[in-house]
C-alpha positions in Angstrom: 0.0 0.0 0.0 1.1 3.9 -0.4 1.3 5.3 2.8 -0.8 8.3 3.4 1.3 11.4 4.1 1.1 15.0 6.0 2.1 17.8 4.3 4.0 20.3 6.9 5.9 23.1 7.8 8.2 23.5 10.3 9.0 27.2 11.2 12.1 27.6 14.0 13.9 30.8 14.7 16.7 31.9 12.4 19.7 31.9 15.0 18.9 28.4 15.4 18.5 27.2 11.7 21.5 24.8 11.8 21.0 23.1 15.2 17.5 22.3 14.4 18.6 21.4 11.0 20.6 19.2 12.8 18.1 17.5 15.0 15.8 17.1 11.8 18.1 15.2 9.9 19.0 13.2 13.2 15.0 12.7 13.6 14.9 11.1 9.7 11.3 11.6 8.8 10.5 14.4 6.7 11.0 14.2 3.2 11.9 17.7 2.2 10.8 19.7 -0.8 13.3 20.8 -3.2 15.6 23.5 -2.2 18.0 25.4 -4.2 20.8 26.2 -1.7 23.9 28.9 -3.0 26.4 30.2 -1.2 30.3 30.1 -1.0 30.4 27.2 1.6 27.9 25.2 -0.7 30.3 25.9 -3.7 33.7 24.9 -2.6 32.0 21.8 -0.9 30.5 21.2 -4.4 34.1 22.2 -6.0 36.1 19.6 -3.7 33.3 17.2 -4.4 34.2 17.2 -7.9 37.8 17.4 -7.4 37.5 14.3 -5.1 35.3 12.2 -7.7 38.1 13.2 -10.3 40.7 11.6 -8.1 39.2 8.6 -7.2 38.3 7.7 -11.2 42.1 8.5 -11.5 43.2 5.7 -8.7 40.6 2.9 -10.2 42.3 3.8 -13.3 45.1 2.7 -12.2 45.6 -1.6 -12.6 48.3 -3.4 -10.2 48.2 -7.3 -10.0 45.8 -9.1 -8.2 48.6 -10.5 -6.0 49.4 -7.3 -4.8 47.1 -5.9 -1.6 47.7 -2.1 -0.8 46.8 -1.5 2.8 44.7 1.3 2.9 45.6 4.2 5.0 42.6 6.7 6.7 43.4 10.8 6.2 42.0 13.6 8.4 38.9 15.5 6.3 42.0 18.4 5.2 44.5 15.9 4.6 41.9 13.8 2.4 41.1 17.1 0.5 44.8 18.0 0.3 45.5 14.7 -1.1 42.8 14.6 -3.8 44.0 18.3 -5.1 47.6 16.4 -5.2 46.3 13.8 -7.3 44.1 15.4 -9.8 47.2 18.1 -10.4 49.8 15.2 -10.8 46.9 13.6 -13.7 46.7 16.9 -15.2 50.5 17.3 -15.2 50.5 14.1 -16.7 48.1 14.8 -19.5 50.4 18.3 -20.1 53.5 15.9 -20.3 52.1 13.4 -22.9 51.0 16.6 -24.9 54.6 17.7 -24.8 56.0 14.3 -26.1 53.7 14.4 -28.8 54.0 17.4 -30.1 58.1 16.9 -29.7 57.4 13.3 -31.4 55.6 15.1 -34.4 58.1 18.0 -34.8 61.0 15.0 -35.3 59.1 12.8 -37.7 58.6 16.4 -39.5 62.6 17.1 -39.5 63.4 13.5 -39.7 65.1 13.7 -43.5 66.8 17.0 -42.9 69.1 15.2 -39.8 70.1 17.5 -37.3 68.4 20.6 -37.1 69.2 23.9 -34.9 67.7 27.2 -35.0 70.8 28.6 -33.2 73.1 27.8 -36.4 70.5 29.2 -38.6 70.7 32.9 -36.8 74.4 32.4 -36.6 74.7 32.6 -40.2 72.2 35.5 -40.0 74.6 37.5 -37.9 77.0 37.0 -40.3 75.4 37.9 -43.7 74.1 34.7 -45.0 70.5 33.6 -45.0 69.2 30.0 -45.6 65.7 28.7 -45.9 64.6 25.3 -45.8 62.5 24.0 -48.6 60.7 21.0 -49.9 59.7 20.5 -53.9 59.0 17.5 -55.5 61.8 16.0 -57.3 60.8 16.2 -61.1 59.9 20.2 -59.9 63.9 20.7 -58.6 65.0 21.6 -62.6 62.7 24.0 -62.9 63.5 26.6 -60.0 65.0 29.7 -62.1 68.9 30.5 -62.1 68.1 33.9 -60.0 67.6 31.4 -57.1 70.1 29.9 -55.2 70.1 26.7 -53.6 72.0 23.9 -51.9 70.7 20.4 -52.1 70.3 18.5 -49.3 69.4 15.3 -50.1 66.5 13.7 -52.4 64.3 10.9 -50.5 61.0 9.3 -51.4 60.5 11.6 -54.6 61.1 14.6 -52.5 64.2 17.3 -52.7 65.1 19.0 -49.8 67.0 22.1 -50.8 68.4 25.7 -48.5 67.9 28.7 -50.2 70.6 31.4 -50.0 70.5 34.7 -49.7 72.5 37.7 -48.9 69.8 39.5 -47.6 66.5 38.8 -45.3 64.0 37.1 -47.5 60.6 38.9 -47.2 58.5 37.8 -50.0 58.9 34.6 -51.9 61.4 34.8 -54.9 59.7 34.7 -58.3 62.1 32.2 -59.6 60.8 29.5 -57.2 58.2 27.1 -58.2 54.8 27.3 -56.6 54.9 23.9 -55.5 58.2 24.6 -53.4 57.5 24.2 -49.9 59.0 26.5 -47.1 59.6 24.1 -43.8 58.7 26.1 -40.6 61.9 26.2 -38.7 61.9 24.5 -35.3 61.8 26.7 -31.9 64.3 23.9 -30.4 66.4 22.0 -32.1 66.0 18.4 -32.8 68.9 17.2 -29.8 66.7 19.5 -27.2 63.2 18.3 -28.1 64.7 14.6 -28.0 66.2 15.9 -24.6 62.7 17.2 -23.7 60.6 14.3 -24.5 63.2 12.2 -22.7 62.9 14.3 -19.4 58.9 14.2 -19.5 58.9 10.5 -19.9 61.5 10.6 -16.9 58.7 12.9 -15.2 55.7 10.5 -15.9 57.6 7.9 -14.8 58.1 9.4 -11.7 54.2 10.6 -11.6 53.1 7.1 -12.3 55.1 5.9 -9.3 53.2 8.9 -7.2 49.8 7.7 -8.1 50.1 4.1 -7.6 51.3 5.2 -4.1 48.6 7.0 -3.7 46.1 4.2 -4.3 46.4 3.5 -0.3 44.0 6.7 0.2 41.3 5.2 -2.1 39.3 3.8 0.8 39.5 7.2 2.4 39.0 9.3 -0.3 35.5 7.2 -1.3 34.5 7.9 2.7 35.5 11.8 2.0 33.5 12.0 -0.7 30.2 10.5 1.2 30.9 12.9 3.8 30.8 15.9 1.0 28.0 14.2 -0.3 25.6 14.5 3.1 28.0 18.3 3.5 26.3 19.3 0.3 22.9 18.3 1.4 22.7 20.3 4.7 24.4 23.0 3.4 21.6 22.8 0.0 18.9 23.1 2.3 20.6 25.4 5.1 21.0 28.2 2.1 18.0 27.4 0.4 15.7 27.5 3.7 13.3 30.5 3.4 14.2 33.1 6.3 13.1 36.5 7.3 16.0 38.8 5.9 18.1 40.8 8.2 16.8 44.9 9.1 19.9 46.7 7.4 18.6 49.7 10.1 18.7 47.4 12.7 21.7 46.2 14.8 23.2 43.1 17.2 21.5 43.8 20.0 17.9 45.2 18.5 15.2 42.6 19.6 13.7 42.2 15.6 17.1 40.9 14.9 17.2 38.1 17.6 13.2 37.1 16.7 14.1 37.1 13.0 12.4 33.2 11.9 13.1 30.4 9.2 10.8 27.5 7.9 10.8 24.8 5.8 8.2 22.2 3.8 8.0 18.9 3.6 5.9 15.8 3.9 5.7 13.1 6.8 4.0 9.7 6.5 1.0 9.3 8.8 2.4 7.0 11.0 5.3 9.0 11.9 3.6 11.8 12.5 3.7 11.3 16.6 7.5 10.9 16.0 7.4 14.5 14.2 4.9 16.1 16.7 7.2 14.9 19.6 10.1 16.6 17.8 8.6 19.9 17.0 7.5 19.7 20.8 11.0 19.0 22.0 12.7 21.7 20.2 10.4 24.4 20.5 9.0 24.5 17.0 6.3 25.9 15.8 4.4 23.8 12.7 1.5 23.1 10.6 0.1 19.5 9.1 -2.4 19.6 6.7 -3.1 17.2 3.5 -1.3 17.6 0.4 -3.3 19.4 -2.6 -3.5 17.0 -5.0 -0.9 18.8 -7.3 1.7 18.9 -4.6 4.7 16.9 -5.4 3.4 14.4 -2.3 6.8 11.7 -2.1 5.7 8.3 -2.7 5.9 5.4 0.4 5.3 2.0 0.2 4.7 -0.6 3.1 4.2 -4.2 2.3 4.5 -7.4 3.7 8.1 -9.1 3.7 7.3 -11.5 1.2 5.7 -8.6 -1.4 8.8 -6.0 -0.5 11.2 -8.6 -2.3 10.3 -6.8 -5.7 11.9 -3.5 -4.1 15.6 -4.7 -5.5 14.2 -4.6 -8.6 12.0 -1.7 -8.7 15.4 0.1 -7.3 17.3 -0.9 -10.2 14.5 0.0 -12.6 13.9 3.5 -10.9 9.8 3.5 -11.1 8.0 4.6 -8.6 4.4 4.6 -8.8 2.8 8.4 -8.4 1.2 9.2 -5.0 -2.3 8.9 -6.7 -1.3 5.7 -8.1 -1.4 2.5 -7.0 0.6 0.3 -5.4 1.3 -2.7 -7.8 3.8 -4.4 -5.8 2.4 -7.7 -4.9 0.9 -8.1 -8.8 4.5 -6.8 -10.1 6.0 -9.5 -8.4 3.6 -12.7 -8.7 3.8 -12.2 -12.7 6.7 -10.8 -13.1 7.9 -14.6 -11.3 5.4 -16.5 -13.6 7.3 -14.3 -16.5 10.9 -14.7 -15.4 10.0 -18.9 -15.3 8.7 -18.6 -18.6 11.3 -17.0 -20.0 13.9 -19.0 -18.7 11.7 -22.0 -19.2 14.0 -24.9 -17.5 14.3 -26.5 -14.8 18.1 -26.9 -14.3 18.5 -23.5 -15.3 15.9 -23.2 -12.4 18.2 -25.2 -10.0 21.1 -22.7 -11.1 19.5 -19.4 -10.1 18.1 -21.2 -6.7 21.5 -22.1 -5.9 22.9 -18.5 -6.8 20.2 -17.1 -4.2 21.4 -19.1 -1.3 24.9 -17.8 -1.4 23.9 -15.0 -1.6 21.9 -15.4 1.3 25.0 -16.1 3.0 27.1 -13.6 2.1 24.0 -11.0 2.6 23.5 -8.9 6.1 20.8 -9.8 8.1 18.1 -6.6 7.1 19.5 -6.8 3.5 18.1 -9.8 2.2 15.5 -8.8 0.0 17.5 -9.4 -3.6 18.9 -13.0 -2.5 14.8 -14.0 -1.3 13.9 -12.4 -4.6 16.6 -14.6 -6.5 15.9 -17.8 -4.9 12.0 -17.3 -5.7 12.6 -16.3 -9.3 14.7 -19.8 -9.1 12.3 -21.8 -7.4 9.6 -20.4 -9.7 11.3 -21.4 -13.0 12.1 -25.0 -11.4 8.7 -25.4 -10.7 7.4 -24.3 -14.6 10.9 -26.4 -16.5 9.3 -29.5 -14.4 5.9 -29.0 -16.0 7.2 -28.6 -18.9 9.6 -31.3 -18.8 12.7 -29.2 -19.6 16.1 -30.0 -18.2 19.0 -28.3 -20.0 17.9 -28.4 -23.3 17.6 -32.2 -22.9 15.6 -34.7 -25.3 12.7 -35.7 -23.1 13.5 -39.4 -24.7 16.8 -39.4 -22.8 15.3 -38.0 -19.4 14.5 -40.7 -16.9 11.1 -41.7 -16.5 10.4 -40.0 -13.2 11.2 -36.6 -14.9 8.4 -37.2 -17.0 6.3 -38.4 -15.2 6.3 -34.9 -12.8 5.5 -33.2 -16.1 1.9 -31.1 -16.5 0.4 -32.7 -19.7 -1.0 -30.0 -21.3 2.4 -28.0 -21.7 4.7 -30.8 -21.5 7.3 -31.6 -24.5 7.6 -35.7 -23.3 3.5 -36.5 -22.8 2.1 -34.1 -25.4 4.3 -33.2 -27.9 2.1 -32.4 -30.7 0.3 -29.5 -28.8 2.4 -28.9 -26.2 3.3 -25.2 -27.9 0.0 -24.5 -28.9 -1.2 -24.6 -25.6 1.9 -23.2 -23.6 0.3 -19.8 -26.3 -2.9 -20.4 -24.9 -1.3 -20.2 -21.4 0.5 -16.9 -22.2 -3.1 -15.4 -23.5 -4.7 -16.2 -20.4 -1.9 -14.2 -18.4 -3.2 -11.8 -20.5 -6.2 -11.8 -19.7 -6.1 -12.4 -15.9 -3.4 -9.6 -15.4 -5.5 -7.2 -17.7 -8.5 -7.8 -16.1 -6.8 -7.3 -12.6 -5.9 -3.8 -13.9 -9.0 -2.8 -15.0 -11.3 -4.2 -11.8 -8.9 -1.9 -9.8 -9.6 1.1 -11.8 -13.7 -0.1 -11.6 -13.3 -0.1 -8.0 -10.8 3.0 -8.0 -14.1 5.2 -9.7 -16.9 2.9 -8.2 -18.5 6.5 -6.8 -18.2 8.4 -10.6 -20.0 6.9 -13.5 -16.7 6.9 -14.6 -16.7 2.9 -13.6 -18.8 2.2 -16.3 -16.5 3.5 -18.7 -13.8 0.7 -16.8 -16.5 -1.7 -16.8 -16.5 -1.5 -20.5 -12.7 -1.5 -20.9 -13.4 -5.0 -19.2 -15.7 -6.0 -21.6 -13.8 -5.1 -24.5 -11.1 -7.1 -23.0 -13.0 -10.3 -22.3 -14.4 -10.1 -26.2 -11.2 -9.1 -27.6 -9.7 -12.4 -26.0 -11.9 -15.0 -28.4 -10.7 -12.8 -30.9 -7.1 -13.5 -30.5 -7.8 -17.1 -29.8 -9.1 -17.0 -33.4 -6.7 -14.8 -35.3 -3.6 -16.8 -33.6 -4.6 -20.2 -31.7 -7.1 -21.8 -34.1 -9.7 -20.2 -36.5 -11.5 -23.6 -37.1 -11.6 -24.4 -32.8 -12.7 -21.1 -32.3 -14.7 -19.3 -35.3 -16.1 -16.0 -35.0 -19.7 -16.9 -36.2 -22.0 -19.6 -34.6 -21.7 -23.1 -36.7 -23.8 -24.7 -35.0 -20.8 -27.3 -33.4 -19.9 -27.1 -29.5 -16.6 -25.5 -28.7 -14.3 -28.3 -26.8 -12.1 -27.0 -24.1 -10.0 -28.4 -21.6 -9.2 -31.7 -24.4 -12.6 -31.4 -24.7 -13.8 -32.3 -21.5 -15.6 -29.1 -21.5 -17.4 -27.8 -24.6 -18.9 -24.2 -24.1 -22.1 -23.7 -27.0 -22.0 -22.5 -30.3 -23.2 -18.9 -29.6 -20.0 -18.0 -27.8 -18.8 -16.0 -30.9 -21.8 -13.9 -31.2 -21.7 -13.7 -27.2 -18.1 -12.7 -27.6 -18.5 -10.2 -30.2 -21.0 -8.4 -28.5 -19.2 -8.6 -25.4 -16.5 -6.6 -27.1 -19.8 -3.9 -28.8 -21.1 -3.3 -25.4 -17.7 -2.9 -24.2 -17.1 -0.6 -26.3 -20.2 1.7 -26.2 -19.5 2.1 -22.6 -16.0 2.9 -22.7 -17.1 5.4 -25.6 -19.6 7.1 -23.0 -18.1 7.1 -20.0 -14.0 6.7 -20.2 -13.9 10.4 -19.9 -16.1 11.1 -17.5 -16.2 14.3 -15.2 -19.8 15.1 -14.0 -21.2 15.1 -17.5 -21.8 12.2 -20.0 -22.8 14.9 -22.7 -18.7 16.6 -22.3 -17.4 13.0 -22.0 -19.2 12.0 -25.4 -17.8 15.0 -26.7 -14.5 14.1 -25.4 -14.5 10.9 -27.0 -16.3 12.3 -30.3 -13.2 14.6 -30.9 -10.6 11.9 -29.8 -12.5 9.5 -32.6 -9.2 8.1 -34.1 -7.9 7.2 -30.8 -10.7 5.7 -29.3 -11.1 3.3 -32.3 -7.2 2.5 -32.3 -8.0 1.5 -28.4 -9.6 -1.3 -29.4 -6.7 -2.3 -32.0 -4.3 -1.5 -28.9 -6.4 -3.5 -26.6 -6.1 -7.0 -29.1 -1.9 -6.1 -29.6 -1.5 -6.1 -25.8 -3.1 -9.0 -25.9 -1.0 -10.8 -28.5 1.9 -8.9 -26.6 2.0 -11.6 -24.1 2.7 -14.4 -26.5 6.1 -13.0 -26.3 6.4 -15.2 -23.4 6.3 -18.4 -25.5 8.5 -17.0 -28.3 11.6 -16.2 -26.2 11.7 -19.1 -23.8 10.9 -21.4 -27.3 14.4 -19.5 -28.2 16.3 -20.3 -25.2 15.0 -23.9 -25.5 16.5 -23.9 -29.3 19.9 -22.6 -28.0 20.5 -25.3 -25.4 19.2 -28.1 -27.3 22.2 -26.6 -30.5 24.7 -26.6 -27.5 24.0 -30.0 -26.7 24.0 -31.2 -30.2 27.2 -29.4 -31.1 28.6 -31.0 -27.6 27.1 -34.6 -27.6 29.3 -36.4 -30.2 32.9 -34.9 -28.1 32.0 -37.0 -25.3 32.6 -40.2 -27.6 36.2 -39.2 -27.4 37.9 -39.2 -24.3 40.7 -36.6 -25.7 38.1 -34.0 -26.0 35.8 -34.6 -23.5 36.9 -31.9 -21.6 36.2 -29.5 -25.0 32.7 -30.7 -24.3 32.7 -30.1 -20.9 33.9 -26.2 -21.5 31.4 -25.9 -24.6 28.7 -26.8 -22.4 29.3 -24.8 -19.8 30.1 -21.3 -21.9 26.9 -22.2 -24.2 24.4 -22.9 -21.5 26.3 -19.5 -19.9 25.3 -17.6 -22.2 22.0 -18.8 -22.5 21.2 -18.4 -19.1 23.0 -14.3 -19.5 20.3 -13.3 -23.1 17.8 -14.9 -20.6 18.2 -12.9 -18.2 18.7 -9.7 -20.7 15.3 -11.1 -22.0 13.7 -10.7 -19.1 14.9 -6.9 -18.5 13.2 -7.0 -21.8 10.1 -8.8 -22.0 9.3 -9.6 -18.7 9.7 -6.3 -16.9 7.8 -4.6 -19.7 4.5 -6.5 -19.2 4.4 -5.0 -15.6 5.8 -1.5 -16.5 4.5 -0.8 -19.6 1.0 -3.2 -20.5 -0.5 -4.0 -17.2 0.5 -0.6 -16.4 -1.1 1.5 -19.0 -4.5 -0.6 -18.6 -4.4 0.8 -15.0 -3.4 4.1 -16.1 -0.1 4.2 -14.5 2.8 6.5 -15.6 5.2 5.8 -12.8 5.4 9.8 -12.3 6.1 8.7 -8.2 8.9 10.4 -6.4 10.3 7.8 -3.5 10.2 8.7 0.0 13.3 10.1 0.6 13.6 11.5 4.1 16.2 14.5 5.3 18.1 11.9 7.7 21.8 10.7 8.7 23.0 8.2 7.0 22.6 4.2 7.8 26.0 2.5 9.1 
């Protein structure tokens, strides 16, 4: 269930706005609106935030063997700082270093045909009356530089004349004698023995700055521990700064009376049953404050509270990040009873089954007690897929003719590959439709229920119907036409291998069914006090309402999905097996089988469980959830509190 909450304000006087700050957080139960804190203490704790974060990305950068432990060392909250500033300028220096050797590296592949090079000879010769310029021309271009140029080869290489042109005077323009495709070559700052000299002395100094930062890995621990401390720094300080206060009287001074009284608030929401906590608080700390219910458009946090079993989905719904709205409903228990009956679908075998149960025990014992919500939720999931591989006979891709009897035996006949294998398939589709339509169902009977004092049910009641005659559809379009025709024949329809047969009008039952369904939703899905607006509503919205109905027979068919990908998974393990059976005749590559096997059913069981993410969390999230009109627009209860140890 979502738990109902309070919406308060807490006002305290402004002299004591950190202490009771303080004694808020320490309290843990108001989940505060969103402040927008500034400030120069705020800034340099978000500035050695950053700097922090930099220099612990820089440490995990850096790889040492798995042999070698570094003891980590704790730091004082300056030293820690003082440290991560060291570290993020050593990176930086680095980065300006390996800038340096490349740019020396590309200046000496440029000069690398001319030999030495030095800039000082150059402007010795200036100083003495001669001027040279290095050039480039192509070699078939060398004949044709004119005789009022003069030039000294240097050396031809790869098609390409390098040549000095002399002069007795400064060259300011380029001579008219020279070819256009002569190239001058941009003389060096350094020369070519001082850059080599230079890129030798930074790799010297990287070296060295290498050696720093691997040292340094010892304050990792410490540094991850400075930066949670910044973390809950910059929350206080966010909400200190961004408090609402009564500004200070520039005409009055310390010891006027208005200053002392000058007061600060602050808005947030408390859950119901914490609100004796809260009341007790305010009480204790002489605060004044006000509780009312959120208006509807406040941005109300969301709360769940289930039973232990149901709040096993939480791990999930964590690492998803939905949160249903706090005029939403609470899905949790449905979430997690189909999202098992799709994650045992999906994976669809029994050992695979055994695999994940066995996964969630060590993880049970490697868990702390109060955390053990994801390694209950993994053992289910594993339980649950063992219990649907044994009904359906599937053990690691096995033949069912080479499983032992008992096996078999424990197999469900209508779905199982060993007892019915001519319509075992068909049915396991049949099976996914009827998830379909139970889950579906349960969505709209909540929203029925949800309206039951607007007329605005009626228009659920007929999403219902729509539903229920939009099932024999499917069951015609995609199971069988000829078991299930959409006009009365005249013949029973068998169910059930016949056991059952339902009469010949259920076609023209269904189809009308899905009419009436229709006509209701049309007239009263947009209900708000008057069926003549809601008509209206739906009149203009004609195109959408009539692809409803085409949406309501896709999400339908949606669930086949189910079938498809575990029928997949099923094809991969039975081709590892194959491609592995015939190695075990051969006692010199068994163990080739044995590592085939094990990497093919691997990665089998790893697209599974991708699948699932997939498939199997988009049912809940996305179908189920948009016939209950869910949008997952919750925020999560987040209180203003220390944090847990």
């Amino acid at each position: 269930m979502i738990v109902p909450m309070k919406k308060v304000s807490i006002v305290v006087l402004d002299s004591t706005r950190k202490e009771s700050l303080k004694q808020l957080r320490k309290a843990g139960v108001v989940h505060l609106e969103s402040l927008e804190g500034s400030g120069s203490v705020l800034s340099s704790y978000k500035e050695a935030s950053a700097t922090t974060d930099k220099a612990i990305s820089i440490l995990e950068e850096i790889k040492v063997s798995k042999q070698k432990v570094i003891k980590q060392l704790s730091l004082e909250k300056d030293a820690a700082s003082e440290i991560a500033s060291n570290i993020v300028a050593l990176s930086d220096r680095k980065k300006s270093l390996l800038d340096s050797i490349s740019q020396g590296s590309n200046e000496l592949e440029r000069l690398s045909k001319w030999g030495e090079v030095d800039p000082e000879s150059f402007s010795a010769l200036e100083e003495n009356g001669i001027f040279v310029y290095p050039y480039e021309i192509p070699e078939d271009k060398y004949s044709c530089i004119g005789d009022g140029v003069r030039t000294i080869k240097v050396n031809s290489y790869a098609k390409t004349v390098r040549f000095l042109l002399l002069s007795d005077t400064e060259v300011t323009e380029r001579p008219s004698d020279l070819p256009p495709e002569a190239y001058a070559v941009p003389m060096p700052e350094l020369s070519t023995n001082s850059i080599r000299e230079n890129i030798l002395k930074c790799k010297q100094e990287i070296s060295r700055i290498e050696s720093e930062l691997l040292d340094d890995k010892k304050y990792l621990d410490t540094l991850k521990s400075y930066k949670k401390n910044l973390a809950l720094d910059i929350e206080f300080e966010n909400v200190y700064s961004g408090m609402s206060h009564e500004e200070a009287d520039e005409e009055s001074n310390e010891n006027d009376s208005a200053s002392v009284t000058k007061l600060a608030w602050v808005t947030g929401y408390v859950p119901v049953d914490s609100m004796d906590k809260f009341k007790q608080l305010c009480i204790t700390n002489s605060w004044a404050y006000t509780a009312s219910d959120p208006a509807y458009d406040d941005p109300v946090p969301t709360k769940l509270h289930n039973s232990k079993l149901v709040s096993i989905i939480y791990p999930l719904t964590d690492f998803l990040d939905v949160t249903p709205g706090y005029h939403e409903f609470d899905i949790s228990g449905w979430f997690l009873l189909f999202f098992c009956i799709f994650f045992a679908m999906i994976f669809g075998d029994a050992g695979y089954g055994a695999l994940v149960t066995i996964v969630g025990f060590v993880l049970f014992g490697k868990s702390k007690h109060g955390k053990r919500a994801l390694p209950a939720l993994v053992t289910v999931l594993g339980l649950c897929t063992c219990l649907w591989g044994i009904m359906t006979c599937s053990w690691f891709g096995i033949d069912s003719s080479k499983l032992p009897d008992a096996l078999v035996n424990l197999s469900f006949y209508p779905v199982s590959s060993a007892k019915n294998p001519d319509n075992y398939e068909n049915n396991q589709k049949v099976f996914c439709f009827m998830l379909a339509i139970i889950q579906l169902s349960i969505a709209h009977i909540k929203c029925f229920f949800a309206d039951k004092k607007s007329l605005k049910c009626l228009g659920d009641l007929g999403s219902l119907l729509q539903l229920w005659g939009m099932f024999y559809v499917v069951m015609n379009m995609v199971v069988d036409g000829s078991r299930f025709p959409l006009a009365d024949n005249g013949v029973p329809i068998p169910i059930f291998r016949g056991a059952i047969h339902l009469p010949s009008s259920i076609p023209i039952i269904a189809i009308g069914v899905l009419l009436v369904g229709f006509i209701l939703s049309f007239i009263f899905s947009n209900y708000e006090g008057s069926v003549g607006k809601s008509v209206l509503e739906s009149c203009k919205n004609i195109i959408s309402v009539l692809l409803g109905v085409v949406n309501v027979f896709s999400d339908i068919v949606s669930y086949i999905r189910l079938w498809a990908v575990g029928l997949a998974g099923a094809a991969i393990s039975q081709t590892v097996n194959n491609m592995a059976g015939p190695m075990f005749g051969k006692l010199a590559i068994v163990i080739f089988a044995i590592v085939l096997l094990v990497f093919g059913h691997g990665l089998n069981m790893i697209l599974n469980l991708l699948s699932v993410i997939v498939h199997g969390v988009r049912l809940n999230t996305l179908e189920f959830s948009q016939h209950l009109g869910m949008a997952w627009s919750g925020t999560k209860y987040r209180p203003f509190k220390e944090p847990e140890e």
